[in-house]
mmCIF file of the N, C-alpha and C atoms, coordinates in Angstrom:
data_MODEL
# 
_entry.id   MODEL 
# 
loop_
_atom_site.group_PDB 
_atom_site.id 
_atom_site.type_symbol 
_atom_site.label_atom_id 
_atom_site.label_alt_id 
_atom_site.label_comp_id 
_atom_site.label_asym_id 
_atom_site.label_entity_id 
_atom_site.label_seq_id 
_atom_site.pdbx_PDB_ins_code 
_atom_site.Cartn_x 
_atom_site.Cartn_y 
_atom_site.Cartn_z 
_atom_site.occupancy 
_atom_site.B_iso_or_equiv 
_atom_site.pdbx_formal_charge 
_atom_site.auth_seq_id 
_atom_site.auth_comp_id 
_atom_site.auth_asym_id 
_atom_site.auth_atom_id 
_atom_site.pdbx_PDB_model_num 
ATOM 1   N N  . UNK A 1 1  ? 101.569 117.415 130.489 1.00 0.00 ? 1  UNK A N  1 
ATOM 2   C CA . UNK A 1 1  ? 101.646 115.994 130.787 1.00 0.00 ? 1  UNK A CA 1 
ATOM 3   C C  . UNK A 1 1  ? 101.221 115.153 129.587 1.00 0.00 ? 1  UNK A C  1 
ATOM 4   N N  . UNK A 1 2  ? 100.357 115.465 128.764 1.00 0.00 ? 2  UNK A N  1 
ATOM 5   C CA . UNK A 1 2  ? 99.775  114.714 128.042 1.00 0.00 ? 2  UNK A CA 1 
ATOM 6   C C  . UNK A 1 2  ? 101.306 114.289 126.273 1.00 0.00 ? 2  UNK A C  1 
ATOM 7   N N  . UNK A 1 3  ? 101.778 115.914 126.305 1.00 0.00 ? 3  UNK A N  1 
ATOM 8   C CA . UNK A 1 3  ? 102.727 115.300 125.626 1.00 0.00 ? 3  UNK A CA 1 
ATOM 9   C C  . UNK A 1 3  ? 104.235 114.432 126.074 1.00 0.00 ? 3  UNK A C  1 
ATOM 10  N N  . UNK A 1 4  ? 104.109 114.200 127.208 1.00 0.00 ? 4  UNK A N  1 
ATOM 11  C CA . UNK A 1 4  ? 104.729 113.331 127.927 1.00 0.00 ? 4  UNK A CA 1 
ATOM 12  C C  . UNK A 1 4  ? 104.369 111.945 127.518 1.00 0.00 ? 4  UNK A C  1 
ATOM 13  N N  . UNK A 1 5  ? 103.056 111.702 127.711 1.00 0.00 ? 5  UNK A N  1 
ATOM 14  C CA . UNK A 1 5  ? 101.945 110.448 127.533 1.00 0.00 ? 5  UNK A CA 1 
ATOM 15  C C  . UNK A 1 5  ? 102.251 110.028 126.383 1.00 0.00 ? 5  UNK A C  1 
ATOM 16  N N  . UNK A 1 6  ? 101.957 111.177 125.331 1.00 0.00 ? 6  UNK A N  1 
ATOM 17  C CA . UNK A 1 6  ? 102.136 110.802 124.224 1.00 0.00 ? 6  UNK A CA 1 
ATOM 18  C C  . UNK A 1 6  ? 103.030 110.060 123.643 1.00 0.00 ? 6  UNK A C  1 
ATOM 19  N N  . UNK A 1 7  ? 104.760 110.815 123.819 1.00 0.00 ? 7  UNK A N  1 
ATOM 20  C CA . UNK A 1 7  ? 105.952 110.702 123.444 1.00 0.00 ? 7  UNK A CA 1 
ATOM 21  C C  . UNK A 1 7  ? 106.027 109.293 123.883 1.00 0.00 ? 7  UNK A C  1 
ATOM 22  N N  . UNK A 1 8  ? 105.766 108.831 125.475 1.00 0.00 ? 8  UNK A N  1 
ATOM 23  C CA . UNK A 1 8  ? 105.560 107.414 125.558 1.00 0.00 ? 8  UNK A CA 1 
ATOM 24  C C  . UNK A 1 8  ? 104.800 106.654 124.965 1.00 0.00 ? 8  UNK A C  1 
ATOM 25  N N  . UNK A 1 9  ? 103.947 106.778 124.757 1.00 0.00 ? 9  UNK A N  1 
ATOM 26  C CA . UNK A 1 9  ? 102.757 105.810 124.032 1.00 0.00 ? 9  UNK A CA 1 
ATOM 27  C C  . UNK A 1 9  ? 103.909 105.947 122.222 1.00 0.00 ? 9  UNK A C  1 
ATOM 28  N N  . UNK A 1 10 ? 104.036 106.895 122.039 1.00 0.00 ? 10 UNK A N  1 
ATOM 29  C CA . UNK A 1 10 ? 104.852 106.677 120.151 1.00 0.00 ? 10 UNK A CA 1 
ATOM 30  C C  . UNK A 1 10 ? 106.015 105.783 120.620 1.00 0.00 ? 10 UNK A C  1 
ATOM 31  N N  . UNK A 1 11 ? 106.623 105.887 121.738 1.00 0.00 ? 11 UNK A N  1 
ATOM 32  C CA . UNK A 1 11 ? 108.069 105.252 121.472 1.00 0.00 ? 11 UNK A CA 1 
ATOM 33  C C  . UNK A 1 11 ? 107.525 103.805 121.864 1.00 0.00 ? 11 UNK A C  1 
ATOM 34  N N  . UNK A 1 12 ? 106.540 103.035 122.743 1.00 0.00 ? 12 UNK A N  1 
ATOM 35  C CA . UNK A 1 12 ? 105.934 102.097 122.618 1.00 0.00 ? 12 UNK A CA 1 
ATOM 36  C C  . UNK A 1 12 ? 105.319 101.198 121.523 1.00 0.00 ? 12 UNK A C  1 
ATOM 37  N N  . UNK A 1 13 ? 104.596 102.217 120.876 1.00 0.00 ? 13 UNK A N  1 
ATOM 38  C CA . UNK A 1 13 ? 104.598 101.767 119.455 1.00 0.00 ? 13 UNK A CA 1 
ATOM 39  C C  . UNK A 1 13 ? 105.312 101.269 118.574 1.00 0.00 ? 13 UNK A C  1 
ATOM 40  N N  . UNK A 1 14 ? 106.545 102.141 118.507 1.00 0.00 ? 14 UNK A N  1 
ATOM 41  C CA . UNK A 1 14 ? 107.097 101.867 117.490 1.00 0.00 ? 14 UNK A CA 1 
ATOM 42  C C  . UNK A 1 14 ? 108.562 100.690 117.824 1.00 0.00 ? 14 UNK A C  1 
ATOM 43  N N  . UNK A 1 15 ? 108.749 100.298 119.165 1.00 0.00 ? 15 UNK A N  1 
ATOM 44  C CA . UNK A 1 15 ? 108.816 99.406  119.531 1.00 0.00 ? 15 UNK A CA 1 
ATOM 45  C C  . UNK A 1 15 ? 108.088 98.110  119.249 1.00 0.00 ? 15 UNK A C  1 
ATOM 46  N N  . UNK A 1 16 ? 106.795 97.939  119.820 1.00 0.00 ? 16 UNK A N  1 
ATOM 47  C CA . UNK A 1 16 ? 105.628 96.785  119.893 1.00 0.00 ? 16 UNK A CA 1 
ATOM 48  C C  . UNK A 1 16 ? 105.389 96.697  118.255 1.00 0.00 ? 16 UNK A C  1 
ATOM 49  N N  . UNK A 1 17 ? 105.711 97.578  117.273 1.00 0.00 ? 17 UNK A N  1 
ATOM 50  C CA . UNK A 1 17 ? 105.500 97.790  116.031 1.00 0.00 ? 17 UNK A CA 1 
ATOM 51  C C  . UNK A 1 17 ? 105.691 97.709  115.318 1.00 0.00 ? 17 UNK A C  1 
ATOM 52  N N  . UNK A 1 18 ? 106.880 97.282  114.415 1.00 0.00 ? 18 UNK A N  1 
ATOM 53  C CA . UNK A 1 18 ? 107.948 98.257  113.850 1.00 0.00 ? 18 UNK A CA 1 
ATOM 54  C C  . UNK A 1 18 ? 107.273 98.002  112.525 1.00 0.00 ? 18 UNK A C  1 
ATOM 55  N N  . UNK A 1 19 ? 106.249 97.489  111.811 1.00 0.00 ? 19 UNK A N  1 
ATOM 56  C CA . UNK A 1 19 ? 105.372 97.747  111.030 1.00 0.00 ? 19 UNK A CA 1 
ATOM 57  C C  . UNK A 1 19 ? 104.791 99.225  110.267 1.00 0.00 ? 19 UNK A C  1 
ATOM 58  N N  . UNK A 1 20 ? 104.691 100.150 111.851 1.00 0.00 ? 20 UNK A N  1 
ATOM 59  C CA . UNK A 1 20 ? 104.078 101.029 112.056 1.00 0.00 ? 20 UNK A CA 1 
ATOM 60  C C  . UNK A 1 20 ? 104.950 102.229 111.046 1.00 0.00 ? 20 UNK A C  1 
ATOM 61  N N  . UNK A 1 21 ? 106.217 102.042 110.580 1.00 0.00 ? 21 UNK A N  1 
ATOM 62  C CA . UNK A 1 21 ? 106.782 102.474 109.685 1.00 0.00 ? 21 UNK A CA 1 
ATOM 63  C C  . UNK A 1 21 ? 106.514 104.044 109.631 1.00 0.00 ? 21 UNK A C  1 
ATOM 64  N N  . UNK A 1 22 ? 105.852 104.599 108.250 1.00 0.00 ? 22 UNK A N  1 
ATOM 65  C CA . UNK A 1 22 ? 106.220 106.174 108.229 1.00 0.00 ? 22 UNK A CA 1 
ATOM 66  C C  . UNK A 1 22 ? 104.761 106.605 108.584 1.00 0.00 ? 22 UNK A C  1 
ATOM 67  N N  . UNK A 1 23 ? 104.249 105.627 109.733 1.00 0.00 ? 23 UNK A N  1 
ATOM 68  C CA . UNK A 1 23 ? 102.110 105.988 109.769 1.00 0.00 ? 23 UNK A CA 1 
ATOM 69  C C  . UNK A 1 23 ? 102.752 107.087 110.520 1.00 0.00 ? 23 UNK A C  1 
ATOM 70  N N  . UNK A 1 24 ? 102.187 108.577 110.548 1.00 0.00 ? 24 UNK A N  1 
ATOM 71  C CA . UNK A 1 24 ? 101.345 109.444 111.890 1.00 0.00 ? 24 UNK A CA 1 
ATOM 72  C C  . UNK A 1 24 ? 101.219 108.699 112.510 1.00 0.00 ? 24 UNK A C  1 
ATOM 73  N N  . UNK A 1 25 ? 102.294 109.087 113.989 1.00 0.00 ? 25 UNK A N  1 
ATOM 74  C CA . UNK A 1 25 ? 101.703 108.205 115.047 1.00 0.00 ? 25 UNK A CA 1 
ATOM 75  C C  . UNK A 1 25 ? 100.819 109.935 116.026 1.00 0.00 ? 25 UNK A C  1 
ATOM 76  N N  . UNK A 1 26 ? 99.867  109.943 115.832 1.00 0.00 ? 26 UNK A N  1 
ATOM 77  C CA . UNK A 1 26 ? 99.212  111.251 116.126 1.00 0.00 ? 26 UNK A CA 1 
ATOM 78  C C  . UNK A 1 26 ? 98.254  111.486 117.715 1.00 0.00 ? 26 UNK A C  1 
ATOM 79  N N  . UNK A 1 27 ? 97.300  112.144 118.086 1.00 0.00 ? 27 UNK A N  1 
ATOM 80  C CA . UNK A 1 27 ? 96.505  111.567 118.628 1.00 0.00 ? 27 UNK A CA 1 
ATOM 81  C C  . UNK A 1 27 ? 94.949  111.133 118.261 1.00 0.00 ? 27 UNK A C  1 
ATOM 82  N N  . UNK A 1 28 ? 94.575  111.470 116.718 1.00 0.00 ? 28 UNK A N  1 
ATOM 83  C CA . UNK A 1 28 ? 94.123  110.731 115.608 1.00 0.00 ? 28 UNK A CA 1 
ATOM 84  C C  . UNK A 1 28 ? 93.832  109.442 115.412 1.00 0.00 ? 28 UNK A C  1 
ATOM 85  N N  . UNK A 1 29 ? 95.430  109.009 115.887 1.00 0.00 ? 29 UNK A N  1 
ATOM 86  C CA . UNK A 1 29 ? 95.691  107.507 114.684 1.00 0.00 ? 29 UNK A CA 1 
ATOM 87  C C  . UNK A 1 29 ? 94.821  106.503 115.776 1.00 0.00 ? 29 UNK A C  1 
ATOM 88  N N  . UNK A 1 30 ? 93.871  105.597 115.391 1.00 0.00 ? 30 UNK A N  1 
ATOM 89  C CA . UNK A 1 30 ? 93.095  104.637 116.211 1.00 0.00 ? 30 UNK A CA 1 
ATOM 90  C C  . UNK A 1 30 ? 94.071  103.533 116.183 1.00 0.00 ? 30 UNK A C  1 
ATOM 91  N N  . UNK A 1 31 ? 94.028  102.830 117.055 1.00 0.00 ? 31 UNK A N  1 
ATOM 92  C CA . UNK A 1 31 ? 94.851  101.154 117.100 1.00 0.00 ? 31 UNK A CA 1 
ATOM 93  C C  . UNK A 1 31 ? 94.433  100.506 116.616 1.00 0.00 ? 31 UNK A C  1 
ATOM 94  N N  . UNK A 1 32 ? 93.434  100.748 115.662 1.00 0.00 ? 32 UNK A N  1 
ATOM 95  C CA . UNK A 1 32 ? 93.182  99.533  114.024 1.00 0.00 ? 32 UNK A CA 1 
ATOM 96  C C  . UNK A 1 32 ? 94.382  100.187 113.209 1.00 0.00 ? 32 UNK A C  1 
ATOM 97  N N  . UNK A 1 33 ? 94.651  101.286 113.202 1.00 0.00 ? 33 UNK A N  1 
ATOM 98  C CA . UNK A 1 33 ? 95.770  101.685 112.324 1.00 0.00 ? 33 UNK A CA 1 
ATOM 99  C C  . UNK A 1 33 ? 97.036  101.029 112.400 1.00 0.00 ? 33 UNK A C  1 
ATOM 100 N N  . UNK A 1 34 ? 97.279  100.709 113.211 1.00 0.00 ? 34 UNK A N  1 
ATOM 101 C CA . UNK A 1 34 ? 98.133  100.172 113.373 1.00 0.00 ? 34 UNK A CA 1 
ATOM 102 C C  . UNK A 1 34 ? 98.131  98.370  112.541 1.00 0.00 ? 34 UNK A C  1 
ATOM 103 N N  . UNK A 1 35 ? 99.432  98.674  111.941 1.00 0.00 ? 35 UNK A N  1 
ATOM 104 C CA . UNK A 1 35 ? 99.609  97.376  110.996 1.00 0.00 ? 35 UNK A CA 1 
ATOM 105 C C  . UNK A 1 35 ? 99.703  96.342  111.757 1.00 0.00 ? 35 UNK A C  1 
ATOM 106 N N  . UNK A 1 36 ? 98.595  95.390  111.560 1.00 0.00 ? 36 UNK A N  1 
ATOM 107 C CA . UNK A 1 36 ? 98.318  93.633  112.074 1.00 0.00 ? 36 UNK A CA 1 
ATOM 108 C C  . UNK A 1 36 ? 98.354  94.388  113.755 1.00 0.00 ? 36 UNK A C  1 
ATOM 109 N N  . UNK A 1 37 ? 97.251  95.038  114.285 1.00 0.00 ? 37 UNK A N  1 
ATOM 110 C CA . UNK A 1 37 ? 96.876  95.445  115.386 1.00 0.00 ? 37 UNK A CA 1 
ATOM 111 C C  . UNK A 1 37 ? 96.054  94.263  115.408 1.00 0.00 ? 37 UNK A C  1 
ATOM 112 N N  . UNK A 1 38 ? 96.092  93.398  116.688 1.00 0.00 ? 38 UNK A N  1 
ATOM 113 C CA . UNK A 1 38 ? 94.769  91.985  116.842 1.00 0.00 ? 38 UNK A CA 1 
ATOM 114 C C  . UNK A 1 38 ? 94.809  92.023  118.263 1.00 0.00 ? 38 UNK A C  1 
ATOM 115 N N  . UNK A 1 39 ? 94.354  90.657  118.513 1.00 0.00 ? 39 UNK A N  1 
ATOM 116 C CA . UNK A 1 39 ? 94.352  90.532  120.177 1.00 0.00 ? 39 UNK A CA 1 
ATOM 117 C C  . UNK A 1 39 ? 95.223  90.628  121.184 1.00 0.00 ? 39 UNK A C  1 
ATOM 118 N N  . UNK A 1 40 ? 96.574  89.928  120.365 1.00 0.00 ? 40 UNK A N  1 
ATOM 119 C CA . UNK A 1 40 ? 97.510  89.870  120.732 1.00 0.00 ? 40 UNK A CA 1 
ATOM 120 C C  . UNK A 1 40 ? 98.760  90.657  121.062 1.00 0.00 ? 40 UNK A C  1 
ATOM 121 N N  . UNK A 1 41 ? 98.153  91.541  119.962 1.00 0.00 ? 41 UNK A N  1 
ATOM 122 C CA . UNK A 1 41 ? 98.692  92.893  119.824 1.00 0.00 ? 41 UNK A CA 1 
ATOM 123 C C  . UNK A 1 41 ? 98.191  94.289  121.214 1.00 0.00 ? 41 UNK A C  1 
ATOM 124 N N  . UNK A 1 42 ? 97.075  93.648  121.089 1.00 0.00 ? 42 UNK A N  1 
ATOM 125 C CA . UNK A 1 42 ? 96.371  94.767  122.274 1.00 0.00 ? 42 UNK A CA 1 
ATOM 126 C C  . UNK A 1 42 ? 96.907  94.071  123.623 1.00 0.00 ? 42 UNK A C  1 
ATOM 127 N N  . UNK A 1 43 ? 97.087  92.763  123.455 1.00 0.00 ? 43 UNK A N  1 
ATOM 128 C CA . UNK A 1 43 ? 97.761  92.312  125.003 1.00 0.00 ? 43 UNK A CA 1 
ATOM 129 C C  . UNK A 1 43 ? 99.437  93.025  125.260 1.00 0.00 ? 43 UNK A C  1 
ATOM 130 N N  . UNK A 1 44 ? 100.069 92.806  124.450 1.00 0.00 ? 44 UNK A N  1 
ATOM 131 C CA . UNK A 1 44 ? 101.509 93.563  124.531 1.00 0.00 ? 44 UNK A CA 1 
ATOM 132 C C  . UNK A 1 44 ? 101.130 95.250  124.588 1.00 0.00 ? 44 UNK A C  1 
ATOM 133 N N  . UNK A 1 45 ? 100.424 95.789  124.063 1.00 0.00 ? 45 UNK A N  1 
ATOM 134 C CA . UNK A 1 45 ? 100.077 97.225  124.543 1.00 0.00 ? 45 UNK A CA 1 
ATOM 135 C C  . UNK A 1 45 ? 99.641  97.259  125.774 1.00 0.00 ? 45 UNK A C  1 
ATOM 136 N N  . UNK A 1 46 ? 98.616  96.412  126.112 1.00 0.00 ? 46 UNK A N  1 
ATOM 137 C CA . UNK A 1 46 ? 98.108  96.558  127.265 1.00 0.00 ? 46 UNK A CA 1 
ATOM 138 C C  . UNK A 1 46 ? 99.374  96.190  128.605 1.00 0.00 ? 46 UNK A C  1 
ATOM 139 N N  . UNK A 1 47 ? 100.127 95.118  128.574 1.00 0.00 ? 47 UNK A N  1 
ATOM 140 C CA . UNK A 1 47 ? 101.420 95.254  129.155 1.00 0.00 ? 47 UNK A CA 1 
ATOM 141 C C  . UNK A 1 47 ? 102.655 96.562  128.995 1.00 0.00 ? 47 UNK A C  1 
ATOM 142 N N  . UNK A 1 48 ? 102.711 96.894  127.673 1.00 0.00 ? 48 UNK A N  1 
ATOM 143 C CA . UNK A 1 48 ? 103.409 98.135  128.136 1.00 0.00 ? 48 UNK A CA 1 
ATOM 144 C C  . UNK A 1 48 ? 103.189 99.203  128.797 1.00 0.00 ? 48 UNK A C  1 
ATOM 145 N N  . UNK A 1 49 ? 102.008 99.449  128.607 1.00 0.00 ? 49 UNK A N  1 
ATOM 146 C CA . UNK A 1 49 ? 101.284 100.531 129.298 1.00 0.00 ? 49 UNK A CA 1 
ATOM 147 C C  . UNK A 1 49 ? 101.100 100.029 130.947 1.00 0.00 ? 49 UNK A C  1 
ATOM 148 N N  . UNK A 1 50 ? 101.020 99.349  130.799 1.00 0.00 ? 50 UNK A N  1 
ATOM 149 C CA . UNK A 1 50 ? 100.906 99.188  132.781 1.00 0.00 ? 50 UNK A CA 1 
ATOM 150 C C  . UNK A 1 50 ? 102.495 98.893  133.318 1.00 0.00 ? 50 UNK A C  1 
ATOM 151 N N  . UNK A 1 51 ? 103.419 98.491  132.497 1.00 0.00 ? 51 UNK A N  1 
ATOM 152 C CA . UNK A 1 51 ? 105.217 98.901  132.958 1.00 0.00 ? 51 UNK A CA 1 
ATOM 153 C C  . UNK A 1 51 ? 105.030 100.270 133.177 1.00 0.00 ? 51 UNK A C  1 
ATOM 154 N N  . UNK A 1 52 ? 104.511 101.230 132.059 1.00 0.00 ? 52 UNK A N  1 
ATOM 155 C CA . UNK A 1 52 ? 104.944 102.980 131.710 1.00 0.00 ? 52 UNK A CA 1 
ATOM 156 C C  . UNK A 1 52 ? 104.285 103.402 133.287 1.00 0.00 ? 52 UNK A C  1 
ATOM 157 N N  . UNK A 1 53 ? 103.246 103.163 132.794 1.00 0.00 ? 53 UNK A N  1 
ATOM 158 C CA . UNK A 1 53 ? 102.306 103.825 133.883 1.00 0.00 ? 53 UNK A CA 1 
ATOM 159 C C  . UNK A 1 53 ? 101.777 103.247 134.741 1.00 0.00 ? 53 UNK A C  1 
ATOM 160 N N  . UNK A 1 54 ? 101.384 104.145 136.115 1.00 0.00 ? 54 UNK A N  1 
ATOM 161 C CA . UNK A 1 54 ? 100.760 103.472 137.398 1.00 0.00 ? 54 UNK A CA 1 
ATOM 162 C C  . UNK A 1 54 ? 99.257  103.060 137.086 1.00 0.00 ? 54 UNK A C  1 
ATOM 163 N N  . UNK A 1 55 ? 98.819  102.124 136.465 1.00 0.00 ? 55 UNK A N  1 
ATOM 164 C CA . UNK A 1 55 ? 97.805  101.669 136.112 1.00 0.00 ? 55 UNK A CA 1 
ATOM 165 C C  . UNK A 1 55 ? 96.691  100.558 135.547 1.00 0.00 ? 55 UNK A C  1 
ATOM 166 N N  . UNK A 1 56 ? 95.692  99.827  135.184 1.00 0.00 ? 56 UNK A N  1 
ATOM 167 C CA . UNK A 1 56 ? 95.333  98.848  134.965 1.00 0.00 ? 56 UNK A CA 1 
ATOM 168 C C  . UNK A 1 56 ? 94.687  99.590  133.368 1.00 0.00 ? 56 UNK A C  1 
ATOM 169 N N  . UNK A 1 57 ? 94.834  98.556  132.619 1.00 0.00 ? 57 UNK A N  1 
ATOM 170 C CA . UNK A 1 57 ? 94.064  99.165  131.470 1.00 0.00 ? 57 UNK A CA 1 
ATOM 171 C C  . UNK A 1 57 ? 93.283  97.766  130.989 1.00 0.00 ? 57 UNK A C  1 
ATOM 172 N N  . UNK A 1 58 ? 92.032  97.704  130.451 1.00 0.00 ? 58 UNK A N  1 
ATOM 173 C CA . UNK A 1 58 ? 91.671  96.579  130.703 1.00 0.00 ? 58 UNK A CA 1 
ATOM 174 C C  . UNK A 1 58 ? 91.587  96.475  129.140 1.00 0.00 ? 58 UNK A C  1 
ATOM 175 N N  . UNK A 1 59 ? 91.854  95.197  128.908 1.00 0.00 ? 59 UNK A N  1 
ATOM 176 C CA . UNK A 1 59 ? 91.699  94.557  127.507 1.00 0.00 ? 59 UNK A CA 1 
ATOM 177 C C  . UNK A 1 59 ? 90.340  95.258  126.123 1.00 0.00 ? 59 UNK A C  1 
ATOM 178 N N  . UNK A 1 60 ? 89.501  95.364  127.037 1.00 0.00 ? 60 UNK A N  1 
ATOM 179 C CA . UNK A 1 60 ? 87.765  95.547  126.979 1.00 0.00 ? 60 UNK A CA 1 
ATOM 180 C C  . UNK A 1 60 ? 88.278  96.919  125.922 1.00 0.00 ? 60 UNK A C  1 
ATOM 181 N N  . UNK A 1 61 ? 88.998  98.067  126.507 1.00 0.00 ? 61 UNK A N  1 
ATOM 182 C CA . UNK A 1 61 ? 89.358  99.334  126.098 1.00 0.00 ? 61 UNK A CA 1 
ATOM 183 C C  . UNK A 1 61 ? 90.101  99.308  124.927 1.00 0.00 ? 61 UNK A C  1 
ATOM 184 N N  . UNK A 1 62 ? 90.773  98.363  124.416 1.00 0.00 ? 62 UNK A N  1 
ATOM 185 C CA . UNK A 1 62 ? 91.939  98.776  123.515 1.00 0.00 ? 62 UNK A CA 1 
ATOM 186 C C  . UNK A 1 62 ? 91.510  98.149  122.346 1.00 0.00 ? 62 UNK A C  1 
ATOM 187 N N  . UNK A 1 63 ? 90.632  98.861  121.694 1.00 0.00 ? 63 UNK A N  1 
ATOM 188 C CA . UNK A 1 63 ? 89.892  98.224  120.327 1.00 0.00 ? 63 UNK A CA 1 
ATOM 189 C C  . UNK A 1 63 ? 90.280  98.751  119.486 1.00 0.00 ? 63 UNK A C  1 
ATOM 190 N N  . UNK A 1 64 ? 89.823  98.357  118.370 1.00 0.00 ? 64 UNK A N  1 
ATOM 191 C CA . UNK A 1 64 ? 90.900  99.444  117.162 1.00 0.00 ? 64 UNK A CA 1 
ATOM 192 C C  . UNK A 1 64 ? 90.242  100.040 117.242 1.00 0.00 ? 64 UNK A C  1 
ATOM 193 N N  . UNK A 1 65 ? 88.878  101.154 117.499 1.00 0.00 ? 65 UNK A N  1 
ATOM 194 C CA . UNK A 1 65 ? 88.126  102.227 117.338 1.00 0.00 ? 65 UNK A CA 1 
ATOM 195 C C  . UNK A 1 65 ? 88.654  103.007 118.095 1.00 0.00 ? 65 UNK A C  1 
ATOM 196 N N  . UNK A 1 66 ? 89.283  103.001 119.279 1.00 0.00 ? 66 UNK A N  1 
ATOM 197 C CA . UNK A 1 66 ? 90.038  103.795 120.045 1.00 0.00 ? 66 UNK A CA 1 
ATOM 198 C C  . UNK A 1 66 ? 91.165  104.778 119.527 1.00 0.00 ? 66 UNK A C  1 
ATOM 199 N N  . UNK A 1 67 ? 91.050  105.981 119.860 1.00 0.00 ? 67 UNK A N  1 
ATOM 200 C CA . UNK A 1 67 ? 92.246  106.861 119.859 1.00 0.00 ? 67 UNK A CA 1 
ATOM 201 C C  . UNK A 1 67 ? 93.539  107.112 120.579 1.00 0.00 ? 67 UNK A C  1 
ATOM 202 N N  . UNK A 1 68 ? 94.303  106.848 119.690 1.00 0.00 ? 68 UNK A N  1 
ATOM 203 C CA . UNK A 1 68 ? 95.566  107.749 120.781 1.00 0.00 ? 68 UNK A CA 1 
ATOM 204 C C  . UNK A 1 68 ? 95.115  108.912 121.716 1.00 0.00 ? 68 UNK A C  1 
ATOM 205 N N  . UNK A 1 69 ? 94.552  109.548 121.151 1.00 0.00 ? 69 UNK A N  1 
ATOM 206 C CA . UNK A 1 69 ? 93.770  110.813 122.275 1.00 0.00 ? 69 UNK A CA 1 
ATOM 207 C C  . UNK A 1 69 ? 93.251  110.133 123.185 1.00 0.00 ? 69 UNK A C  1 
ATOM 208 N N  . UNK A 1 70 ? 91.904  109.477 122.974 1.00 0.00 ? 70 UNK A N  1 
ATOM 209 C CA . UNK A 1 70 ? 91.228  108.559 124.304 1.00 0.00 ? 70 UNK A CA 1 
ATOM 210 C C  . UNK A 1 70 ? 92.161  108.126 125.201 1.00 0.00 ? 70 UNK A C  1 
ATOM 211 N N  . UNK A 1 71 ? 92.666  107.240 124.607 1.00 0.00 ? 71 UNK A N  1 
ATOM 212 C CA . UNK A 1 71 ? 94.028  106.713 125.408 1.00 0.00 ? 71 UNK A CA 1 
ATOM 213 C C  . UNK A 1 71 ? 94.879  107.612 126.466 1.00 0.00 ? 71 UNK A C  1 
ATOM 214 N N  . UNK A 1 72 ? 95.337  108.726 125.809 1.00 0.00 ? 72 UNK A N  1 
ATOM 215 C CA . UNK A 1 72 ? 96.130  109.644 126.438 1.00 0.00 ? 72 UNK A CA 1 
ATOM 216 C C  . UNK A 1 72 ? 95.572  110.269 127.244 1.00 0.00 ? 72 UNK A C  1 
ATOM 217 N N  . UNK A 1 73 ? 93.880  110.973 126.849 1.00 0.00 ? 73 UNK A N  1 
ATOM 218 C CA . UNK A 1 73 ? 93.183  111.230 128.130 1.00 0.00 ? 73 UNK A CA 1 
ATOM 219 C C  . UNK A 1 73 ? 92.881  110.277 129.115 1.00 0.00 ? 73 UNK A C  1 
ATOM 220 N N  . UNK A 1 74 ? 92.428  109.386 128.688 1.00 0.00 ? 74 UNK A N  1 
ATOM 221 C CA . UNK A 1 74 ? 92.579  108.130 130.184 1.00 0.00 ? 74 UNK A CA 1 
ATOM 222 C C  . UNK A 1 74 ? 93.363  108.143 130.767 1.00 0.00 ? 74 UNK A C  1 
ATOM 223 N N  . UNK A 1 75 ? 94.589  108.506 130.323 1.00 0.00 ? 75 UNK A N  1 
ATOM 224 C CA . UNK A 1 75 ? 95.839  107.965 131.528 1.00 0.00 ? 75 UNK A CA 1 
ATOM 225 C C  . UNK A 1 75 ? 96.031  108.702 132.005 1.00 0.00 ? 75 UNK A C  1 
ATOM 226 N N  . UNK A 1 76 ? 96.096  110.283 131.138 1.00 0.00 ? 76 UNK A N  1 
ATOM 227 C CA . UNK A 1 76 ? 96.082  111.620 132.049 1.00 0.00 ? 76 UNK A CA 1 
ATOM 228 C C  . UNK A 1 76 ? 95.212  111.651 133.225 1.00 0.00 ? 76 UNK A C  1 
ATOM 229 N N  . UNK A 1 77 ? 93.980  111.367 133.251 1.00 0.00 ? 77 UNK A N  1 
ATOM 230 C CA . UNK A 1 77 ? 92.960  111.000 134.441 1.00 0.00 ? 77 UNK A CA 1 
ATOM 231 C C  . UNK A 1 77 ? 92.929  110.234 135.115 1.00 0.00 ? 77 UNK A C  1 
ATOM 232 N N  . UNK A 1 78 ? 93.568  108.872 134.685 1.00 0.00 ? 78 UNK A N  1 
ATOM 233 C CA . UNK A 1 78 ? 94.398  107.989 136.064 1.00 0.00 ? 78 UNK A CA 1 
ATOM 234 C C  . UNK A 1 78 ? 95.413  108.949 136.814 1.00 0.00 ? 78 UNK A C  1 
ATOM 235 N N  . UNK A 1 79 ? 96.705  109.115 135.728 1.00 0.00 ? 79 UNK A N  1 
ATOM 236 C CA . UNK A 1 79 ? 97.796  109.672 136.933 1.00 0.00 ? 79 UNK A CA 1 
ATOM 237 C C  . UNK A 1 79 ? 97.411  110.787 137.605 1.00 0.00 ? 79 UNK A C  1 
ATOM 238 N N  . UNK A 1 80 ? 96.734  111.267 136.778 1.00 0.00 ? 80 UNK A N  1 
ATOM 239 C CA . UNK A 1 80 ? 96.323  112.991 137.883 1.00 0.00 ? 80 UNK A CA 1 
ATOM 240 C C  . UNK A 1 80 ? 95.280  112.434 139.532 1.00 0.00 ? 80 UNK A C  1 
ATOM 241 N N  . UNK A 1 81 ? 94.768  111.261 139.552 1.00 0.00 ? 81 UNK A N  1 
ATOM 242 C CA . UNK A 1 81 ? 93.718  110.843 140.170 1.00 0.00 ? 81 UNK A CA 1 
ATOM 243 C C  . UNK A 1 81 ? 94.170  110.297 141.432 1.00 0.00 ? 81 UNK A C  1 
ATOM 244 N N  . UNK A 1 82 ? 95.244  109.579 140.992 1.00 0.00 ? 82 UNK A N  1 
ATOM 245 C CA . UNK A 1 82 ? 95.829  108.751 141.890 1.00 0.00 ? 82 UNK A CA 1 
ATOM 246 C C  . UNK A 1 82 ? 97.520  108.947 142.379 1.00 0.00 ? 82 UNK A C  1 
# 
């Protein structure tokens, strides 16, 4: 499941992105990596991710210190949960 998560979360990216160019999109790469990642930026993530998935992700979470991994385990533990 998680490379499911993943594959969504990269094709999101590089959508919401297209900055994001030849970066590793990994489960590594933090969302400061991401080129001109800001507030605004975490609001359109935070909307795609609740289209993708059955879920709330709250603003509070999506800092640039965060991982694609974190990320991907969170959601893995929403959908498996609920």
């Amino acid at each position: 499941m998680n490379e499911t998560i993943l594959t969504t979360i990269k094709g999101g990216i590089m959508d919401l992105f297209p900055d994001v160019g030849k970066i590793p999109i990994t489960p590594q790469m933090r969302l400061g990596d991401i080129p001109d990642y800001d507030s605004m930026a975490a609001v359109n993530l935070q909307v795609f991710l609740e289209e993708r998935f059955p879920l709330k992700v709250s603003l509070d979470m999506l800092t640039e210190d965060m991982t694609l991994g974190e990320l991907i385990e969170y959601i893995g533990r929403y959908v498996k949960n609920n």
